[in-house]
Steps between C-alpha positions, in 0.01 A plus 500: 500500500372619150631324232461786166276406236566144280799446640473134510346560192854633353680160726316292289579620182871506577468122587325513188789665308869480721692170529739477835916598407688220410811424624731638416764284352831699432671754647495791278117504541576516893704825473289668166164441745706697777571782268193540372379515874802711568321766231192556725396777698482858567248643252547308226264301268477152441556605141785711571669236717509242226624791240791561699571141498488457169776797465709349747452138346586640169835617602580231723508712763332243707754231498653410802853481324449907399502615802858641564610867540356724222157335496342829607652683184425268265167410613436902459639487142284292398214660640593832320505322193148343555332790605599674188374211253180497671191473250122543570273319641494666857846667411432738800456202753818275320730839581331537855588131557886575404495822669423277851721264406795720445431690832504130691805360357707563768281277737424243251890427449530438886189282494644269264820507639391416810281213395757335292722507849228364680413199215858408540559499871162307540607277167129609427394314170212319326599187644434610835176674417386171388606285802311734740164526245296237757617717822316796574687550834845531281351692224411767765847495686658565144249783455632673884837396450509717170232774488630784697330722718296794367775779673803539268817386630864580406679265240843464561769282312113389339420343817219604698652632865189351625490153388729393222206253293271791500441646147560859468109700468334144430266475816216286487267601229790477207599173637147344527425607144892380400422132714167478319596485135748274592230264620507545920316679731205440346322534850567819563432836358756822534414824739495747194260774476288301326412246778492772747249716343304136372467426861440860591218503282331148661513681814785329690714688731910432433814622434748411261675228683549244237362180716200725631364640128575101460243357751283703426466495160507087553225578717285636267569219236375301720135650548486473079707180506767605274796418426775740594720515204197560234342717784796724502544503141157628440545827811806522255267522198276757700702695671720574195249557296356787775830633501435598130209658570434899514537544906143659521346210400740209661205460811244441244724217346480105549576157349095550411572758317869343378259172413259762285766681280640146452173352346407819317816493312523135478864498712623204692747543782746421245430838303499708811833332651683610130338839532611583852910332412507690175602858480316534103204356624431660893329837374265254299388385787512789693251614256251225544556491855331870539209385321173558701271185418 
């Protein structure tokens, strides 16, 4: 097992930095986590991700009592009308982000759909989040009884033909990351990319069976006595950070070097965290990312 450069190094400054999630305490801030989660994936930026949410938000698009027939048209209206107000900086990504949005509306209307079925049927609420907060063993049969697979599966009447709880293209990664902001499943970390090419990189052999990447990874927080949470925050730090980086020099990246750009610049994890989320500030850091010292 080879652990890359200063990673505990990076673990220790997110202990350093990050706090645990609260709580949550109400229920809007059960379903606006979801969508947020809901936003992620394909080739999209953490910057575009919370752009498009911000449209949405804006519009109201993302309230659970707009969802009825028409949602699609109006959500694309409003889009339209965005796109053409859109003002520098990083005008070119802002459009790009709409552009993806637009083509994925279709998918995002039955994802929402589908949840808000599922958070009914289950009477899934912040209430119950709370009662199960000292029970891992619950907070990970919530996790399976929601995430669906990674195959697609047919929606009909909004139910899933396979298993009627199971949230339309939410498998496990969305819901870990959805579960973790609203302050459960702190123990575990999703099977994304991220921590597949992470543990690629330390030399482990696995797949991307979500309670395989899982032991593993707890395995090797173990050797550098880490926590798991702030460990996985920081492979979250590194890894999206790399992502950034011009492909032809991602090998020669690691939190060392992540560390060294930091201190040079006099960034915290703080700065980098608004850098990566914001679409007007990404290409900054882009920029300092390519630097060669």
């Amino acid at each position: 097992m080879t652990i890359p450069s200063d990673f505990e190094k990076l673990v220790n400054r997110v202990e350093e930095t990050w706090d645990k999630p609260g709580m949550i305490t109400d229920d809007d801030s059960l379903w606006y986590n979801f969508c947020i989660a809901a936003l992620l994936g394909g080739n999209l930026t953490d910057a575009e991700v919370n752009y498009e949410f911000n449209i949405l938000n804006k519009y109201r698009l993302l309230d659970r009592e707009k969802l009825d027939y028409g949602w699609i048209m109006t959500a694309k209206t409003h889009l339209l009308a965005e796109k053409e107000a859109v003002e520098e900086p990083n005008k070119r990504g802002k459009i790009a982000a709409i552009n993806k949005l637009d083509a994925g509306i279709t998918d995002i209307e039955i994802i929402l759909k589908s949840a808000d079925s599922v958070f009914n049927s289950i009477k899934l609420n912040a209430e119950y989040i709370q009662s199960i907060s000292e029970d891992l063993d619950q907070q990970k049969n919530l996790l399976v009884e929601v995430a669906s697979s990674n195959e697609a599966y047919k929606i009909i009447g909004l139910k899933s033909a396979w298993h009627k709880n199971k949230i339309y293209g939410i498998a496990y990664t969305k819901a870990l990351i959805w579960l973790h902001n609203c302050g459960i499943c702190l123990d575990l970390i999703p099977n994304n990319n991220h921590s597949i090419k992470f543990l690629e990189e330390c030399k482990v052999h696995t797949t991307n069976d979500f309670f395989v990447v899982n032991t593993h990874f707890s395995s090797i927080c173990e050797l550098i006595k880490a926590d798991i949470y702030f460990a996985g925050i920081a492979l979250w730090y590194y890894e999206a950070t790399r992502s950034l980086v011009p492909s032809n020099f991602r090998n020669q990246y690691s939190p060392k070097k992540l560390i060294k750009i930091m201190d040079k610049n006099n960034l915290d994890l703080n700065d980098i965290s608004d850098m990566i989320a914001d679409i007007e500030r990404v290409e900054e850091l882009k920029s300092l990312l390519k630097s060669k010292s």
